[in-house]
FIMILUM-729208 format. One line per 8 residues: their letters; for each residue x, y, z of C-alpha. Coordinates in steps of 0.05 Angstrom, whole numbers, plus 5000, padded with zeros to 4 digits. Last residue first. Layout:
% FIMILUM-729208
a> X Y Z; ...
% end
This chain:
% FIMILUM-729208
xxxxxxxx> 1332 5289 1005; 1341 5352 0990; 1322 5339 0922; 1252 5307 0954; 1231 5373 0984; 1180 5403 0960; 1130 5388 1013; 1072 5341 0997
xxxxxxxx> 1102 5276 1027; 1129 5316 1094; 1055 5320 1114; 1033 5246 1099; 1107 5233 1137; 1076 5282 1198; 1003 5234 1191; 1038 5158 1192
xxxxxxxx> 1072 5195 1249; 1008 5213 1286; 0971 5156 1266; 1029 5114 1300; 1064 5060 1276; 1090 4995 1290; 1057 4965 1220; 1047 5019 1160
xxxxxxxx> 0970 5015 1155; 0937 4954 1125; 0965 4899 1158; 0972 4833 1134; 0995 4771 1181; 1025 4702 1149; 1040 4649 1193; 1095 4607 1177
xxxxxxxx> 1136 4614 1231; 1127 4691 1222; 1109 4726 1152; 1087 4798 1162; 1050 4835 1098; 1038 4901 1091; 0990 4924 1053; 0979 4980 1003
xxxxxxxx> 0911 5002 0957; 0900 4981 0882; 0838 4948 0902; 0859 4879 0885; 0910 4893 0942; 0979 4922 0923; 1035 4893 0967; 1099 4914 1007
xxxxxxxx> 1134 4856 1045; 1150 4868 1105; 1223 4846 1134; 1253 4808 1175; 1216 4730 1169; 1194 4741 1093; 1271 4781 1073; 1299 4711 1094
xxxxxxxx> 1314 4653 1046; 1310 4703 0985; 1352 4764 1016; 1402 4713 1031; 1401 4681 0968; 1412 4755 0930; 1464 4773 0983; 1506 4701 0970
xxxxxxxx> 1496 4703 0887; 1533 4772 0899; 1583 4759 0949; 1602 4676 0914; 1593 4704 0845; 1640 4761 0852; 1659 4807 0791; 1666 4867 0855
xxxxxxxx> 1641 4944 0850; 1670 4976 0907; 1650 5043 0935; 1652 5119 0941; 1600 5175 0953; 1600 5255 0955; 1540 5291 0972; 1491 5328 0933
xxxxxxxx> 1468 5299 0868; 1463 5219 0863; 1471 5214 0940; 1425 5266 0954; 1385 5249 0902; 1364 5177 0935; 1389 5107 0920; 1449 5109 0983
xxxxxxxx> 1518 5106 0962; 1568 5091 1028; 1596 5040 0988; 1585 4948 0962; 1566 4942 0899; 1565 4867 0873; 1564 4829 0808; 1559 4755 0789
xxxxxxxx> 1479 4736 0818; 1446 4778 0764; 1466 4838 0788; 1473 4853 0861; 1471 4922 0896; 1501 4947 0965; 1473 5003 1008; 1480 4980 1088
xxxxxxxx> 1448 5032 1141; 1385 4983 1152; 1361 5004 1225; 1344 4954 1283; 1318 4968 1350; 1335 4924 1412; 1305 4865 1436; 1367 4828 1437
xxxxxxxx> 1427 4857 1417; 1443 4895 1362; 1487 4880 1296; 1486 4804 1282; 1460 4802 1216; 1439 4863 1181; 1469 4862 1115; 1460 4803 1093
xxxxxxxx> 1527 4758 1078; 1527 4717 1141; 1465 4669 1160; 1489 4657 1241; 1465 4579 1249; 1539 4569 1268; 1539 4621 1311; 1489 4610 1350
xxxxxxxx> 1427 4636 1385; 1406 4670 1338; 1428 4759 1324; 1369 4808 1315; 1369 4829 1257; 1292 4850 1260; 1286 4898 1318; 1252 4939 1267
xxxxxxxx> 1227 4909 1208; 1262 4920 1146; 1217 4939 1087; 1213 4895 1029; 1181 4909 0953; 1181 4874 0894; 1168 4922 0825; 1130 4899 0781
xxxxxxxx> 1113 4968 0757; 1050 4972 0794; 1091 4959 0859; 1139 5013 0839; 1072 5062 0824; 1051 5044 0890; 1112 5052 0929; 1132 5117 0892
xxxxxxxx> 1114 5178 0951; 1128 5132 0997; 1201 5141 0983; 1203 5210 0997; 1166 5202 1060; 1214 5157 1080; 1272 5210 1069; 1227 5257 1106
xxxxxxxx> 1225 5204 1169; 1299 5196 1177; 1315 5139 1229; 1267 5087 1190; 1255 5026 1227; 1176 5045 1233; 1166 5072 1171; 1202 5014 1140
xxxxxxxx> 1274 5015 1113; 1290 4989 1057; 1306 4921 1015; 1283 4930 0938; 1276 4871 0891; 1272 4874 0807; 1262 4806 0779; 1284 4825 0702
xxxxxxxx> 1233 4806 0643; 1256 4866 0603; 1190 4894 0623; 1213 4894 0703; 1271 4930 0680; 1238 4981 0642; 1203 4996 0709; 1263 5000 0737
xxxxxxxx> 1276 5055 0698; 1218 5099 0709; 1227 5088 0782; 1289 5121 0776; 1269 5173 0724; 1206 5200 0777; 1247 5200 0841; 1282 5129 0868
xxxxxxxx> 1282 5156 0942; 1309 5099 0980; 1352 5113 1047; 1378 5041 1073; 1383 5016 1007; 1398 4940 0984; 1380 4939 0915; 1374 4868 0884
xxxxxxxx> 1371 4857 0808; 1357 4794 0772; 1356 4770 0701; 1384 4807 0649; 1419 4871 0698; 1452 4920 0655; 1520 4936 0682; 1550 4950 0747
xxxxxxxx> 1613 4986 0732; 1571 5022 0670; 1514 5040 0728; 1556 5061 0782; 1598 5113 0737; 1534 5138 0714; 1519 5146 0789; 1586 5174 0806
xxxxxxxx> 1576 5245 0789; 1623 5294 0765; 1609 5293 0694; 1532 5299 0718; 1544 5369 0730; 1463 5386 0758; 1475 5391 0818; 1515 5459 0816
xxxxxxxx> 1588 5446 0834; 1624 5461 0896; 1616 5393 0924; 1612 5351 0855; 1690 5379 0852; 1712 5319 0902; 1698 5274 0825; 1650 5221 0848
xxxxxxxx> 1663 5153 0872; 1675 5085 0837; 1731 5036 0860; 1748 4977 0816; 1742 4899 0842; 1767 4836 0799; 1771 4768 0840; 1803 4729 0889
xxxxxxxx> 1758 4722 0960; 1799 4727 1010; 1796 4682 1082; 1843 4703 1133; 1890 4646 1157; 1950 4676 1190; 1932 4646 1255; 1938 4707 1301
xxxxxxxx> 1894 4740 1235; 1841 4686 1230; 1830 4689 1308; 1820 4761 1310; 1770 4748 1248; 1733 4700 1288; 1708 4753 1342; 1724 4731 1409
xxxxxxxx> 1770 4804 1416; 1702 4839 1399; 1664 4808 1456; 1719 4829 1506; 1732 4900 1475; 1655 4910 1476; 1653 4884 1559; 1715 4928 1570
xxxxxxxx> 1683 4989 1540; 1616 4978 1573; 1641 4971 1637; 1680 5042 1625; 1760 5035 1646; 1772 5044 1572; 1734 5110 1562; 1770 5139 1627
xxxxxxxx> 1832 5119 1592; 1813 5157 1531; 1792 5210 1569; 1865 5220 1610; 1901 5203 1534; 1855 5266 1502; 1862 5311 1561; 1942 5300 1561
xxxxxxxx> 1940 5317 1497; 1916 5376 1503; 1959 5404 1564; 2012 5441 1519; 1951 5484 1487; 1910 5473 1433; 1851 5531 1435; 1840 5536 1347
xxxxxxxx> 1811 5510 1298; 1793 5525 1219; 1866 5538 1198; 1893 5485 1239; 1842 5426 1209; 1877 5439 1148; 1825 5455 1097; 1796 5397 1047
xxxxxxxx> 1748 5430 1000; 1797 5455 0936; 1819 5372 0935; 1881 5346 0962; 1851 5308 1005; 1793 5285 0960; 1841 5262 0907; 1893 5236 0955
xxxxxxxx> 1828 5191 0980; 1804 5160 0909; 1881 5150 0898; 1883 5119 0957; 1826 5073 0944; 1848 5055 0866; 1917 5021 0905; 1875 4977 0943
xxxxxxxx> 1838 4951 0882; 1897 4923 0864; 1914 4871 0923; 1876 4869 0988; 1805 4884 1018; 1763 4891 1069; 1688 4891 1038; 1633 4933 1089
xxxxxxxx> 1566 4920 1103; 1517 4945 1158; 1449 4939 1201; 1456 4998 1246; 1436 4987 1314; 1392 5019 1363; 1389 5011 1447; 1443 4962 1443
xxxxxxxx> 1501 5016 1425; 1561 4973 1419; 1539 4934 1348; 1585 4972 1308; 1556 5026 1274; 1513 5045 1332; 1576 5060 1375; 1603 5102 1325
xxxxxxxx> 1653 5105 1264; 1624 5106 1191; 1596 5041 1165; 1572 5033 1091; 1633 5000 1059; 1711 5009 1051; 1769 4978 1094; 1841 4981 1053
xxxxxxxx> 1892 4931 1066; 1974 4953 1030; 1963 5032 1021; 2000 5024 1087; 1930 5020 1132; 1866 5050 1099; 1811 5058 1118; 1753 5088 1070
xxxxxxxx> 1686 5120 1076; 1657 5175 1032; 1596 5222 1056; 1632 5278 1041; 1570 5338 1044; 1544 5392 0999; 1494 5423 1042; 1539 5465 1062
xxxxxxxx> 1548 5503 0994; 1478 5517 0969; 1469 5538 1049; 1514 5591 1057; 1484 5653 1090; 1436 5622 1129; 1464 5549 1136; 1525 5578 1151
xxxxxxxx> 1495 5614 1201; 1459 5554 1231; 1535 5534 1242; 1538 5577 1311; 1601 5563 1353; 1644 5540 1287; 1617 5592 1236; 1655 5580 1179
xxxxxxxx> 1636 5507 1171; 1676 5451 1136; 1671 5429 1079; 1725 5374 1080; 1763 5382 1149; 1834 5361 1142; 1876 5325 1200; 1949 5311 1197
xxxxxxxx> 1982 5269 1241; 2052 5250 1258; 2072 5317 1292; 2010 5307 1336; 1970 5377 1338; 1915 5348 1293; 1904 5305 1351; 1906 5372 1393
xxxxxxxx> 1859 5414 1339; 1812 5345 1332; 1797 5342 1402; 1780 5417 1416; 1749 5425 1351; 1694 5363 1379; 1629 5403 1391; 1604 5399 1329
xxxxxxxx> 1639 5346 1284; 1580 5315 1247; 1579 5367 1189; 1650 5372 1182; 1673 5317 1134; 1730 5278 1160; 1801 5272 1122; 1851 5231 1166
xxxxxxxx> 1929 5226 1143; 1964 5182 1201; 2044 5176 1186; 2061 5116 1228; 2123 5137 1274; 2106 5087 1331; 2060 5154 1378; 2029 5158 1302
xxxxxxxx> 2005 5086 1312; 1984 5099 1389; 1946 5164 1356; 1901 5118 1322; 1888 5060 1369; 1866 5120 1425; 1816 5146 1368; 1793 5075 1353
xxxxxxxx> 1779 5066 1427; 1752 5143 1423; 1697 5124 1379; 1676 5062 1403; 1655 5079 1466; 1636 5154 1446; 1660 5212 1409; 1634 5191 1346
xxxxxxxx> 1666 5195 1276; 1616 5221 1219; 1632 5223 1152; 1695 5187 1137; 1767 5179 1112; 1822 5149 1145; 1890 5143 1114; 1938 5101 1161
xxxxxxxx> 2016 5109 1145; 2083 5074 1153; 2072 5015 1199; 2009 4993 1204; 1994 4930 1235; 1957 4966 1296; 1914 5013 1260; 1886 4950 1214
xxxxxxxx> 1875 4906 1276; 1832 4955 1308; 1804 4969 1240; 1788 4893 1230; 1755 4880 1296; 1705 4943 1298; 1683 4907 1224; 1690 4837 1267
xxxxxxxx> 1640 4863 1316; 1594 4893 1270; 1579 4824 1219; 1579 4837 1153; 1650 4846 1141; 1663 4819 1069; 1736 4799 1048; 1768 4814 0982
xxxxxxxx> 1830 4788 0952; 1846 4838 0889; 1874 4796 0826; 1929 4825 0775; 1964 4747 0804; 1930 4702 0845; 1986 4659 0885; 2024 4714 0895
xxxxxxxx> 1971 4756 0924; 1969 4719 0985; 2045 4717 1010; 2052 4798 0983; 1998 4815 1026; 2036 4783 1080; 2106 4818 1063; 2056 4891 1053
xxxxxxxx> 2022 4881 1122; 2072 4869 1147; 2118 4912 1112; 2170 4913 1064; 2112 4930 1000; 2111 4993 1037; 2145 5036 0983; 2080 5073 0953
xxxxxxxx> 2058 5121 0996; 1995 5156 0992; 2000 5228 0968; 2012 5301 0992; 2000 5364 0975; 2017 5418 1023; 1962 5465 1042; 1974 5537 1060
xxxxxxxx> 1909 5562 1062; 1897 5619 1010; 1837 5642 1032; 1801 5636 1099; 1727 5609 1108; 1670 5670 1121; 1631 5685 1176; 1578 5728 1154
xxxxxxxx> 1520 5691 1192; 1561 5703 1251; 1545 5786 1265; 1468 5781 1238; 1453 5708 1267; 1480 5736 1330; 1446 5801 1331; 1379 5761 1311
xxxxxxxx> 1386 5709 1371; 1406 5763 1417; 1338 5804 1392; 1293 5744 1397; 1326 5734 1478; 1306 5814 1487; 1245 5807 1466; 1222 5746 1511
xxxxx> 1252 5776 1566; 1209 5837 1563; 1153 5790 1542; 1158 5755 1618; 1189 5682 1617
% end
């Protein structure tokens, strides 16, 4: 490229970072309020929630979905049963395999007269306005954008001219079918969520469940749909046109016909929780479950309003650990007062264990280098230390030697890579978190989060033995050497290997996170 063109390519860039960077969002939207609905107890779902709950009265029945293919499963199954209304609420929602099946399952319940409310945050949506304007376009669904972006052809101009605000994000995720079954956990929609991308999976955990607690997740998502940052998809897009939807149905049955569609569909449909549902014999779990999340607000806020914030929230629901704590957290940045307090853990005499990502399963390097930046002063602390190895969750052989419960079982395929995406928390063997909160600031002070807080024995005590019979074979454990410096140590059939620089790595990446650990960053993160 000669410097003439050079020049004039700078100068385009400039003009257009001048002429979109002030891109603003509309006022006064018209925005009808509108809530979940409460008569459904009449149907399916509501007659055979009604069937289970009987028997357990004030008591919420609650199912964990560790495994990928039967979390896939159970929203297929979800969007079909409905028959009044599906409220979907997520961060990211992929236009891919999986994707558009749950798409295609979504407008098919609108297409019966299901009202379909679906609230998606708008920082993963680039490229899709043409998709979401002509499902928005369905008289049965509405679609709201939370936060979204002024600039919809060049969003680095809201990042320019509006970054304290975009970089609030909704990273809540919910499903919801006839305020009667309610889906919540750590998975958004995508092919890596749900085991049907086998180049890298994300190792996940999500709780279906029934009863009570089902009713505290709609009002958790009427209060972020209703909320000042949820705009009507239709008065941020535009470009539907009488042929839209016939684009949508002649990709979704392209998406079907795909080999890896059918193959997906064929493995999911052999999952047990298909069978469990044509048999009528899902297993619940009857207990006491309350939904924490932060206050919608926390997104136009300044980071500091802890009123709005769920981590206090967290903590009371949780409680103070006596004897064991586990922290399951794909994205760990514990900052100075986290690592603080579970130091003061450790000297209460609690076993304090942390499941992460390593360096080399890690899909956000800066995040990692946050977390580095404590590993030695957590170790020092008494603080135990596991990092996921990649490729680690691989599935066995079979399924009755499957260990369920841990996040990360039987989410890739063989030889792939494996990422830890699940964030749930056990106290003392009796209490569970199960959400889309991640142990970092951004979570704490940036984006939005929701989850489940469950008085379960059986989930919790189930993690915390999982995490003891098999964080040596998946996972490195992080040690201090007599010399006060890390290693890593790899435990397979027995044998124990100890590195001494982060294993699968290169020097050049071990260097860039080195780099990332100095910059000011970690609030960002």
């Amino acid at each position: 490229m000669s410097p003439q063109s050079i020049l004039r390519a700078a100068l385009a860039s400039t003009l257009v970072l001048l002429f979109t960077g002030c891109a603003s969002l509309p006022a006064d939207v018209p925005k009808a309020e509108s809530k979940a609905l409460a008569s459904t107890d009449d149907t399916r779902l509501g007659q055979g929630v009604r069937r289970m709950t009987a028997a357990h009265p004030g008591k919420s029945g609650i199912r964990a979905l560790p495994e990928a293919n039967e979390a896939f499963a159970a929203r297929i199954l979800l969007a079909r049963g409905a028959q009044r209304s599906l409220d979907l609420q997520y961060y990211i929602w992929h236009r891919d395999t999986t994707g558009l099946l749950l798409w295609e399952e979504v407008w098919r319940a609108a297409e019966r007269g299901v009202r379909v409310r679906i609230l998606i945050d708008d920082a993963n949506t680039a490229g899709q306005d043409p998709m979401l304007a002509a499902l928005d376009a369905h008289p049965n669904i509405e679609l709201r954008l939370f936060n979204p972006f002024a600039n919809r052809g060049f969003r680095a101009g809201d990042f320019l001219s509006d970054f304290t605000r975009v970089n609030h994000r909704m990273h809540n995720k919910s499903f919801t079918a006839d305020n009667q079954v309610s889906i919540v956990g750590g998975r958004n929609i995508g092919d890596e969520y749900f085991g049907a991308n086998m180049e890298v999976g994300f190792q996940d955990l999500d709780v279906m469940s029934v009863g009570p607690v089902v009713r505290e997740v709609s009002q958790e998502f009427d209060l972020f749909w209703n909320s000042a940052s949820a705009y009507p998809a239709a008065s941020m897009l535009s470009g539907v046109t009488p042929e839209s939807a016939d684009t949508l149905k002649a990709e979704w049955e392209a998406n079907r016909g795909r080999s890896e569609a059918r193959e997906y569909i064929e493995t999911t449909q052999r999952t047990p929780l298909v069978a469990q549902v044509i048999q009528g014999q899902v297993d619940f779990e009857w207990t006491t479950a309350h939904v924490v999340h932060d206050d919608p607000a926390k997104a136009l806020q300044p980071a500091d309003r802890t009123d709005l914030q769920m981590l206090p929230r967290l903590e009371r629901a949780l409680g103070q650990s006596q004897k064991e704590l586990d922290l399951v957290s794909p994205y760990f940045v514990p900052g100075k007062d986290g690592t603080a307090a579970l130091g003061e853990l450790t000297r209460r005499g609690v076993k304090v264990r942390v499941l992460t990502n390593s360096l080399s399963a890690t899909d956000v390097a800066p995040v990692h280098a946050g977390y580095a930046k404590y590993r030695k002063q957590l170790l020092e602390a008494g603080v135990t230390l596991f990092e996921l190895k990649p490729g680690a969750a691989v599935p066995p052989p079979s399924e009755e030697s499957r260990p369920r419960g841990l996040p990360g079982s039987g989410s890739t395929g063989g030889g792939s890579a494996a990422s830890l995406h699940a964030k749930t928390f056990a106290a003392d063997r009796q209490r569970i978190f199960v959400g889309s909160f991640n142990l970092d600031p951004r979570s704490a002070r940036l984006n939005t989060e929701m989850g489940v807080v469950i008085d379960s024995p059986q989930l919790a005590g189930q993690l915390s033995s999982q995490l003891d019979g098999r964080l040596p074979h998946v996972a490195y454990q992080v040690r201090l050497t007599p010399e006060g410096k890390l290693e890593w140590v790899e435990n397979e059939g027995g044998k124990e290997t100890v590195f001494s620089d982060e294993p699968g790595t290169s020097a050049l990446r071990r260097g860039w996170v080195n780099f990332l650990k100095v910059l000011p960053i970690e609030s960002l993160l």
